[in-house]
C-alpha angles and dihedrals in degrees: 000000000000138000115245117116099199115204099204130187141141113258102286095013099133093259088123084067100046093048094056085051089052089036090050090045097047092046100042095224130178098200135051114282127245121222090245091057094042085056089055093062096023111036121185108249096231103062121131090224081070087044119035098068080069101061130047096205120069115283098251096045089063114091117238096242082069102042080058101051091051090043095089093039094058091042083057087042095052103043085050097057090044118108091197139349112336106207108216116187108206130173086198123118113237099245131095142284136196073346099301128114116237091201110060110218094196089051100043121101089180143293135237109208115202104202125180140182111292092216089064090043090058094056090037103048085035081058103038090044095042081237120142116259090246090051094053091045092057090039079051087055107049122111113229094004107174120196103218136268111239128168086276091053159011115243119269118217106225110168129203110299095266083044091054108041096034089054097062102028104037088069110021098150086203093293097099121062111199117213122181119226082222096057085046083056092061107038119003103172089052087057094038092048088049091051094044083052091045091054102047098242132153109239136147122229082235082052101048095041099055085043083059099049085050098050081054091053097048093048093050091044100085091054085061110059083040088080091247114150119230131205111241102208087076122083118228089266095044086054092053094052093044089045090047082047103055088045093049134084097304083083089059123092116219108252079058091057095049094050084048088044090046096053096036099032091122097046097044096049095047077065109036102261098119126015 
C-alpha cells in the first residue's frame, strides 16, 4: 500500500472546504488557515513545485503525452520519500490517459471523493469562473474535458461531471470514502468525523470540532475582505448553507435543469440528486 491520501472532487465540489478542514486538524491551529498554509499540507497534485524536480525544461514547455507517462512515476516518487500520509488534492478524474493512469494504485493510501448536485455546481463554477450558466452546463458535459498545464502547473483530466464522479466512487474497494457536500451542509462534524475515522487519525471530538469552526472561518474569509455584508444574526456555519444556497439551483431555469438531468440522470440518481 502507498501513501497518498487523494482528495478528489470535481471543480466546486466542496473539496476547498474539506481541505481547510484537513489543513486546521494536521496543523493543530488555532486559528483559521490561510490557502498558502493549507498548500503547505495539501498540496494540489498538479503543481509544478511536485513537477518540475523531474524535468529539466520548464514545465509548460513539456506535451501532454509526456507529462502522462512521468505521472505515475512522480506519484511512486512521492509516496517513497513520505514519512507518513501525503495528502494530494486533485479535480481529475481516476481513469487513463495516453495510456497512462492518472491515479497510481501502488502509490495510493486511500482517497476520500466529495461529490454535489450538479445543479448547484453549474450556478456555483458559472459564477466562480465568471462563465454563463449554459456554457458551464455544457463544460460540465464534456467527455475528457482537461483544464490546461501552465508554468504553475501540469494539466488535470476532468472529465465531464458523470466521468469524474463515476471514476472514484463505481469501484472504491474499500479504499475511497464519498462524502456529499450536502450532507457536509448539514452536519459537518458528523463527516469530518467519518473521514478522520476513515483515515485512521487520531483526533479528538474537541479537535475535530475546532478544526471544523476554523475551516468555516477560512471559507467565509474571502467574502470578507471582499467588502460583503453579512447578516449577524447567522452563525459562521448558517452563512455558509444560505450562501451555498443563493449560488445553487434556484438560479437555474427549468429547461437548464432538465439538460443537466438528461446528461447526468445515472450519477445523480446513484446519490440522491433526481428520482
Amino acid at each position: 500500500m502507498g501513501k497518498i491520501v487523494w482528495l478528489a472532487s470535481y471543480p466546486e465540489s466542496g473539496a476547498h472546504w474539506f481541505s481547510m478542514f484537513l489543513a486546521s486538524l494536521v496543523s493543530e491551529s488555532k486559528e483559521p488557515c490561510s490557502k498558502k498554509e493549507r498548500d503547505l499540507i495539501l498540496p494540489a497534485e498538479n503543481s509544478a513545485k511536485l513537477y518540475q524536480p523531474f524535468f529539466r525544461r520548464l514545465l509548460g514547455e513539456i506535451p501532454m503525452r509526456e507529462l502522462a507517462e512521468m505521472r505515475p512515476h512522480v506519484h511512486a516518487e512521492l509516496a517513497k520519500r513520505a514519512s507518513g500520509f501525503l495528502f494530494l488534492r486533485t479535480q481529475s478524474a481516476a481513469v487513463r490517459h495516453f495510456g497512462h493512469l492518472t491515479i497510481t494504485p501502488e502509490a495510493t493510501a486511500a482517497a476520500i471523493y466529495i461529490v454535489r448536485n450538479p445543479l448547484d455546481i453549474a450556478a456555483s463554477y458559472g459564477a466562480a469562473k465568471g462563465r454563463s450558466i449554459d456554457r458551464t452546463i455544457s463544460l460540465m458535459a464534456k467527455s475528457g474535458r482537461i483544464l490546461g498545464k501552465s508554468l504553475k502547473r501540469t494539466y488535470e483530466l476532468v472529465g465531464s461531471w458523470s466521468e469524474n464522479v463515476e471514476s472514484w466512487t463505481a469501484r472504491t474497494r474499500g479504499r475511497c470514502l464519498c462524502l456529499r457536500f450536502e450532507d457536509m451542509l448539514d452536519d459537518p462534524e458528523k463527516q469530518f468525523s467519518q473521514a478522520v475515522s476513515f483515515l485512521g487519525m487520531k483526533a479528538t471530538p474537541e479537535q475535530i470540532a475546532k478544526a471544523c469552526e476554523n475551516s468555516i472561518g477560512s471559507v467565509l474569509e474571502p467574502y470578507k475582505k471582499g467588502g460583503i455584508r453579512m447578516p449577524r444574526h447567522l452563525s459562521p456555519l448558517e452563512l455558509l448553507r444560505s450562501g451555498a444556497a443563493l449560488r445553487g439551483k434556484r438560479r437555474l431555469t427549468t429547461q437548464q435543469i432538465a439538460t443537466i438531468a438528461g446528461m447526468h440522470r445515472d450519477q445523480m440518481r446513484r446519490f440522491g440528486y433526481w428520482q
